[in-house]
C-alpha positions, 0 to 999 in steps of 0.5 A: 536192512529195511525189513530188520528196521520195519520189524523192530517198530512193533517190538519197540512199540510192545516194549513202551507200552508195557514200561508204562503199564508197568509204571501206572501199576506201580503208581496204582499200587503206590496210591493205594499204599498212601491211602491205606497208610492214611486210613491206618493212620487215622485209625490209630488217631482215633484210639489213641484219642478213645485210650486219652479221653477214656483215661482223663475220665479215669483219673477223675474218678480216682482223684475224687475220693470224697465222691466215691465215698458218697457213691458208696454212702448214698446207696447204703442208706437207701438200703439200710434205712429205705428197705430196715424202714419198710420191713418194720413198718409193715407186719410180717404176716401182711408182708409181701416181701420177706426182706426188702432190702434184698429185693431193692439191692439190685436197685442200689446197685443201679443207683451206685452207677447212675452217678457217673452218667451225671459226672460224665456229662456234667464233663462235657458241660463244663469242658464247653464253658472252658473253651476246652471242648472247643479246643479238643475239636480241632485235633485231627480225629473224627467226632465219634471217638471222642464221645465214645472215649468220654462214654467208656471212661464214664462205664469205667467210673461207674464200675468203679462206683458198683464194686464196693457196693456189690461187695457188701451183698452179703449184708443181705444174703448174697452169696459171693459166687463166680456168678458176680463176675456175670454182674460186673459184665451187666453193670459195666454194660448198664454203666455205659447206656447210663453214661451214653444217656447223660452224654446225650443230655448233655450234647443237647442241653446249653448251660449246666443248670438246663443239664442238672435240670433234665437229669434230675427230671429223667434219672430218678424218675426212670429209677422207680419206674423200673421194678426197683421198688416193687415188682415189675409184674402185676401192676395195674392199668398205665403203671404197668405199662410204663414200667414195661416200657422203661428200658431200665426195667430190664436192666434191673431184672436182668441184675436181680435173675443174675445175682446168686442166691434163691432169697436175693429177691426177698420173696423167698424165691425169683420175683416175678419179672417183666411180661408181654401178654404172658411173655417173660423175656430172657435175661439174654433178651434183656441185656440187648434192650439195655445194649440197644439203649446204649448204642441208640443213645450214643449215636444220636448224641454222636449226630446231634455232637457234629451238628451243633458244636 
């Protein structure tokens, strides 16, 4: 009987232990449950804070109907009476352009969508002198889906105001091919690094009259320099190399190599694009600057958005 109890010690003992190892898996399992939950829920916060914010911008757009049509006005008149203007001021023989209209009409199409990148920090200006801001900081989401909401209801916007405008392409020779699904894709892109840039001015800037300020400082200045005027090749000393620095630049390279038809340049041919000693950079090449510019952009405004609010 004393060799059956003293038997039975160990087996009772491998029993116990295998029990609790059995409840530290089981609790193990249980935690790494709670957790993943937790991280699932936390994702699904933050897209759902994206999809609200990407739609308040949206609506915004869509209720603004007088700031649509002067998206659409204000890029027709530059091309209309800037490019008319310039055709007929200067001789056809002394020329360099056979249509002006046609070489700036990529330029418009980045003005159509530079007014969003305005409107979507102007957003975030007045949404901190409301008190809303302050309000949209406490929900329980994490800081970088709330700028990245903003930004891509701003690119939506922005889309939104190129459209029409692209539309009216034929006025100077651009033919209506599925290559302009190939433009929509770059201008939504070229929205966002727009919009991301007037965010980050946005972040930094205090009050509105320093934002509208450093906008309007910024925004035009980067337009002309871009190979939106003249071309982006051949030009002397320091403008040459402040308009191969201007990321713009490729952007407008990249729409006017892209859109369809041999006389959308308004040379009678391709202008002539961006180069690095003899270099010309690929359009695949120049939509990743663009996409560069967009991320580097967002980030910093996302780091400088969770230090200063």
């Amino acid at each position: 009987m004393t060799d059956l109890r003293t038997s039975a010690l160990p087996q009772d003992a491998d029993a116990d232990e295998a029990a609790e190892a059995t409840k530290a898996a089981e609790a193990t399992r249980a935690a790494e449950a709670a957790d993943s939950g937790a991280r699932r829920g936390r994702v699904a916060a933050d897209l759902r804070a994206v999809r609200v914010l990407w739609q308040r911008e949206v609506i915004r757009f869509a209720r603004n109907r007088l700031r649509i049509a002067m998206s659409v006005i204000m890029p027709m008149m530059f091309l209309l009476v800037f490019g008319t203007g310039l055709n007929a001021a200067v001789p056809a023989e002394q020329a360099a352009f056979r249509d002006f209209r046609a070489f700036f009409f990529p330029g418009v199409l980045l003005m159509a969508v530079q007014a969003p990148a305005m409107a979507a920090g102007a957003s975030i200006v007045w949404d901190r002198q409301a008190g809303f801001l302050r309000q949209l900081l406490v929900a329980p989401v994490s800081r970088p889906p709330l700028l990245t909401g903003i930004c891509l209801g701003g690119a939506t916007a922005g889309l939104g105001y190129a459209v029409p405008v692209l539309c009216l392409g034929g006025l100077v020779g651009v033919p209506y091919r599925p290559e302009l699904l190939l433009v929509l894709l770059e201008l939504a892109l070229i929205a966002f690094a727009f919009t991301s840039l007037g965010v980050l001015v946005a972040v930094c800037a205090g009050r509105p009259e320093t934002f509208q300020i450093v906008m309007g400082l910024c925004m035009m200045p980067l337009l002309f320099l871009s190979g939106a005027v003249f071309p982006a090749s051949g030009l002397p000393g320091w403008l040459g190399t402040v308009v191969r620095v201007n990321p713009l630049t490729y952007a407008v390279d990249a729409l006017r190599r892209t859109l369809p038809g041999q006389g959308v340049s308004g040379l009678g041919g391709r202008a002539a694009g961006p180069e690095w000693w003899g270099w010309t950079p690929p359009v695949v090449a120049e939509i990743g600057c663009v996409a560069v510019l967009a991320v580097a952009a967002l980030s910093v405004a996302t780091y400088r958005f969770s230090r200063g609010e």
